[in-house]
C-alpha positions in Angstrom: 116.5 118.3 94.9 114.5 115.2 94.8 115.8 111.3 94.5 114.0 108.7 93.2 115.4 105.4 94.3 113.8 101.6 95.1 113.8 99.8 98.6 112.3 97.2 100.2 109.2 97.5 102.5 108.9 95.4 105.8 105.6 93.7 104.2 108.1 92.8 100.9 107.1 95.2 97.7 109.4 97.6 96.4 108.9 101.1 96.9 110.1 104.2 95.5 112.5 106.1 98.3 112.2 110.1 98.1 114.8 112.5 99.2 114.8 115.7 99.5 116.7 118.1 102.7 114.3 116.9 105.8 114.5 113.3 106.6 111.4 112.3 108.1 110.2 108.6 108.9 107.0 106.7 107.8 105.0 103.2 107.4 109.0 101.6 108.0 110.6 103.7 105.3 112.9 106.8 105.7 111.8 109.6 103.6 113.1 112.8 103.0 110.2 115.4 102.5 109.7 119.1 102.7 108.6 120.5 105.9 104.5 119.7 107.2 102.3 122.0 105.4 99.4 123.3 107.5 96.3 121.3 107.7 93.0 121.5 109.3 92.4 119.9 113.2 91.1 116.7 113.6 89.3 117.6 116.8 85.7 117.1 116.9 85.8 117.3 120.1 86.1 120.8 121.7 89.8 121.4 122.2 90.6 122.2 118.2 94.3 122.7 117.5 94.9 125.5 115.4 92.9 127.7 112.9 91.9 126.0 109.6 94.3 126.4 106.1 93.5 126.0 102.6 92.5 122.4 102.1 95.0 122.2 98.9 98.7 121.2 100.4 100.7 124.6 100.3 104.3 124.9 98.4 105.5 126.7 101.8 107.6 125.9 104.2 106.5 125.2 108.3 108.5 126.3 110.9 110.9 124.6 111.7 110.2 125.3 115.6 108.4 122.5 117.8 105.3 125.2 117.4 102.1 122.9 116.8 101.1 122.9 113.9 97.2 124.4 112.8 95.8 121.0 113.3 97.1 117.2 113.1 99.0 117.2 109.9 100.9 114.8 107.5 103.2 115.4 104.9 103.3 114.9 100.9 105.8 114.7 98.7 106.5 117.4 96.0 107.9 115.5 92.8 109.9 116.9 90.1 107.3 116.2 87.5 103.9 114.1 88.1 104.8 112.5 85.0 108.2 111.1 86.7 106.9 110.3 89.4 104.5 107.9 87.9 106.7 106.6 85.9 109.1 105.4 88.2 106.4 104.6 90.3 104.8 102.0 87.7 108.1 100.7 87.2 109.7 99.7 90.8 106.3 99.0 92.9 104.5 95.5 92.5 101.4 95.4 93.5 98.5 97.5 94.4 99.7 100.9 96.6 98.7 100.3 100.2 96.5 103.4 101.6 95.6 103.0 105.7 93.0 105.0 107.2 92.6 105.4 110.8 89.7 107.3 112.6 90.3 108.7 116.1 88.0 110.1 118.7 85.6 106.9 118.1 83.0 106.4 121.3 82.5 110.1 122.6 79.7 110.1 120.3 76.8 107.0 119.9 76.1 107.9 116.4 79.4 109.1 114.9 80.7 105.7 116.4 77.7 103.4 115.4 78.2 105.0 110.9 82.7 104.7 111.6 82.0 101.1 113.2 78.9 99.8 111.1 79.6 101.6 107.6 83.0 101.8 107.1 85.2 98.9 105.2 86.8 96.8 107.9 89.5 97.3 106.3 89.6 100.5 108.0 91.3 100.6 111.6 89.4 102.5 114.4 90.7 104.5 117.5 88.8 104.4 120.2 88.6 107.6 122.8 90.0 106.2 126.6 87.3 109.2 128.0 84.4 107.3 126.3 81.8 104.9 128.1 81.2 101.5 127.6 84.6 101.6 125.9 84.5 97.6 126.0 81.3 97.1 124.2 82.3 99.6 121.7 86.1 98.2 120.5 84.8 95.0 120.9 81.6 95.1 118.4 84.1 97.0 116.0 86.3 93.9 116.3 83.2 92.0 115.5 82.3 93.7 112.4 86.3 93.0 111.1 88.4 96.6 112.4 91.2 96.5 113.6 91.1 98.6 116.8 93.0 101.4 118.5 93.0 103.2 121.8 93.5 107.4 122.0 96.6 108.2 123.6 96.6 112.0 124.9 99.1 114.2 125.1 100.0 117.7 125.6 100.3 120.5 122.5 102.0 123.5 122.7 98.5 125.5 122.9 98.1 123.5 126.3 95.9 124.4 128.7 94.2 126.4 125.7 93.6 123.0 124.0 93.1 120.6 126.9 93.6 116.7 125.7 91.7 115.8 128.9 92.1 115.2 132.6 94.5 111.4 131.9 96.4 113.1 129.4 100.4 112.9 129.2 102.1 116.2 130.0 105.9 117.2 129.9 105.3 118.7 133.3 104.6 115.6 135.1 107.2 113.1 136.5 108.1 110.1 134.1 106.4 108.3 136.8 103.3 110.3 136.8 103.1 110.0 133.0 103.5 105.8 132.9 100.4 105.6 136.1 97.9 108.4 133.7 99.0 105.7 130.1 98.4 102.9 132.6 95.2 104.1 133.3 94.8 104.5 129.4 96.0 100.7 128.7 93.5 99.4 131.2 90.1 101.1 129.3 89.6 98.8 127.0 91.5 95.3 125.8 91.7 93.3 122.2 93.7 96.8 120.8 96.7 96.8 118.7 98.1 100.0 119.4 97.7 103.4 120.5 97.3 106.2 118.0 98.6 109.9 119.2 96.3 112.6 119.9 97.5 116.2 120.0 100.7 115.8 121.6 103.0 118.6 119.7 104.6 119.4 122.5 105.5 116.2 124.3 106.5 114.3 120.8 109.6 116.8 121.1 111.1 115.8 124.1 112.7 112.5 124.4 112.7 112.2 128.1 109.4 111.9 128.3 108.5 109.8 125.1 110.8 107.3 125.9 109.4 105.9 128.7 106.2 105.8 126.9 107.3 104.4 124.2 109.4 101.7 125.9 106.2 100.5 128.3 104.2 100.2 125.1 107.2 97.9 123.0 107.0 95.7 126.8 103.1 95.4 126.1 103.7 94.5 122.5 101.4 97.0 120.7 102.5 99.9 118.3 102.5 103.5 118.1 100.8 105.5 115.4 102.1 109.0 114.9 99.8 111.9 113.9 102.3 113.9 113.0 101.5 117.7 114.3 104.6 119.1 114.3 108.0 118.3 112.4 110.9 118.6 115.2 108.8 115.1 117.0 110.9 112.6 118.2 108.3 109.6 118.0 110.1 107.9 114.7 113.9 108.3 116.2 113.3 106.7 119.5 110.7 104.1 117.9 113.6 103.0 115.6 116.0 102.8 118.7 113.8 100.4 120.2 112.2 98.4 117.4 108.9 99.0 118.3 106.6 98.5 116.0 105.4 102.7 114.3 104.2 104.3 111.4 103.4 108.2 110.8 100.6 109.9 109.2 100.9 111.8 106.4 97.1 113.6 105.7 94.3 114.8 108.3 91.0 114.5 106.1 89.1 116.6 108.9 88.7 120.1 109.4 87.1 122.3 111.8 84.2 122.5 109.4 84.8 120.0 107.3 82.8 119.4 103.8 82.9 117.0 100.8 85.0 119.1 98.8 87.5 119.5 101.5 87.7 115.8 102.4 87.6 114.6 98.4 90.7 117.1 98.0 92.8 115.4 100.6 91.6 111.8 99.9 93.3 112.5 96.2 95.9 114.0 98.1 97.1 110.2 99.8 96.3 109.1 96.3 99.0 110.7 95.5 100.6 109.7 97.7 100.9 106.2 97.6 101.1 106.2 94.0 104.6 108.1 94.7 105.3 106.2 97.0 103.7 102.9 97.2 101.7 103.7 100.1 99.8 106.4 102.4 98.3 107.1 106.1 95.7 109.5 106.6 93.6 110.1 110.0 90.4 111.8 110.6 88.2 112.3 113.5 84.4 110.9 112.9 82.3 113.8 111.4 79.6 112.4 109.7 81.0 114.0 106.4 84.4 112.5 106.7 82.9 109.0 107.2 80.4 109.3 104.4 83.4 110.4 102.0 85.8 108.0 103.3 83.0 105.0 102.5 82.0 106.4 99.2 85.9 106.7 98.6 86.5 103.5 99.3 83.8 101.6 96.9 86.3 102.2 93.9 89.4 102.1 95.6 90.5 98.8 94.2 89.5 99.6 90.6 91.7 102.6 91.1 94.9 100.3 92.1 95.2 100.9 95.6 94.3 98.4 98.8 93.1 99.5 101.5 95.2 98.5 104.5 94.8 98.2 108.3 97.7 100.2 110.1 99.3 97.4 111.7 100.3 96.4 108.0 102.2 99.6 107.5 104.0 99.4 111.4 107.1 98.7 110.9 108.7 96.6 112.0 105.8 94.3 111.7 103.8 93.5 114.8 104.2 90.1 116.3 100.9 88.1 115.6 
């Protein structure tokens, strides 16, 4: 059974609240939703999570084991009626819905980085791999052209060592100390960043002992943690809460292993959606040159539609400290 109710966001519109069985966490507002459904990787690098699904969300349930799910996915809400939903929607948000975008993976490739960092509305906040060369130049000319910028922060999936998030990555294996020296390492790549946004990581999102220390360096350095959400039983939200630092969680992957324009239209209704429900959206996407092309084509009209477009740190909550 779904709820329709009307809080207050951290940046001070109203919002509709949804609940359903499954709390889950986002953008600074507790939501109840069904279950992840499956969704596409975001990898375009070669360790792909998962095996690609339908790219219309599916009525069915996940697991509700920490199993990783096919692919960084996000959750959407399934409302009584469309009808309701917009009606209530119209009535208790102010304002334009906020949508945030966030591309990940950003500098492994000259050209995939040059169309996200060049082409894409500033508005648009980009993650930046800590494997990638000349990571300074890179997050800093994207700073230049107005993005707010993010650094990859690996970490180990279930399908580890089949899907390998790299030689620095965090595992559940290692010692907390081992893991704070390999995001020390990470921190140090590159400087002028906001946050770190979550790559793979199904596996150590579920266990607290190893999250929290993670989570507690990066509240010390003052930046925030985006969560891709791959897997429902993650931890991520919880402990960010406990600490106040500064979160939000996807909700949509607009990649796929082979991604196309239909595919990536689809979901970019899909946080439409969304946000309309709900007053706002997250979606992530790794920089295929499709992706990027829809996601600037996208954006042209977004306004007209009644949305804004929204850097991340505007739906961390609580707010960053400026």
């Amino acid at each position: 059974m779904l709820v329709l109710g009307v809080t207050a966001a951290a940046a001070g519109f109203a919002v509709l609240k949804l609940t359903t069985d499954l709390p889950r966490t986002g953008a600074g507002i507790t939501i109840a939703l069904p279950p992840a459904e499956e969704s596409p990787p975001a990898g375009s690098r070669p360790t792909s999570e998962g095996v690609p699904p339908d790219a219309v969300a599916s009525d069915q349930p996940a697991e509700t084991t920490p199993q990783e799910e096919p692919g960084q996915t996000g959750v959407e809400p399934q409302p009584e009626s469309s009808e309701q939903i917009a009606s209530a929607a119209a009535a208790a948000v102010q304002g334009p819905r906020r949508i945030a975008v966030v591309i990940t993976g950003l500098g492994l490739s000259k050209a995939a980085t040059e169309q996200a960092v060049d082409r894409l509305p500033p508005q648009i906040s980009l993650s930046f791999s800590p494997y990638a060369e000349q990571l300074d130049d890179w997050m800093a000319r994207a700073r230049a052209r107005g993005h707010e910028v993010l650094i990859d922060l690996p970490m180990e999936p279930v399908t580890f060592p089949n899907d390998d998030p790299g030689p620095r990555a965090l595992l559940t294996g290692l010692e907390p100390a081992q893991n704070l020296e390999r995001l020390q390492w990470i921190l140090g790549r590159g400087q002028g960043y906001i946050g770190v946004a979550a790559v793979l990581g199904s596996r150590f999102t579920t266990s607290e002992a190893a999250l929290q220390p993670v989570l507690q360096t990066l509240k010390s350095r003052g930046l925030m943690f985006l969560d891709n959400n791959t897997t429902q039983s993650s931890v991520a939200s919880r402990l960010a809460e406990r600490i106040a630092l500064p979160h939000a969680v996807n909700d949509r992957m607009l990649d796929g292993p082979e991604p196309n324009r239909e595919a990536v239209d689809a979901r970019l209704v899909q946080i439409e959606r969304l946000a309309l429900a709900r007053g706002f959206s997250i979606a992530m996407s790794e920089p295929y040159p499709v992706t990027l092309e829809r996601v600037t084509n996208w954006a042209v009209s977004l306004e007209a539609r009644g949305f804004k477009l929204s850097p991340i740190s505007d739906l961390a909550v609580p707010r960053l400290a400026p």
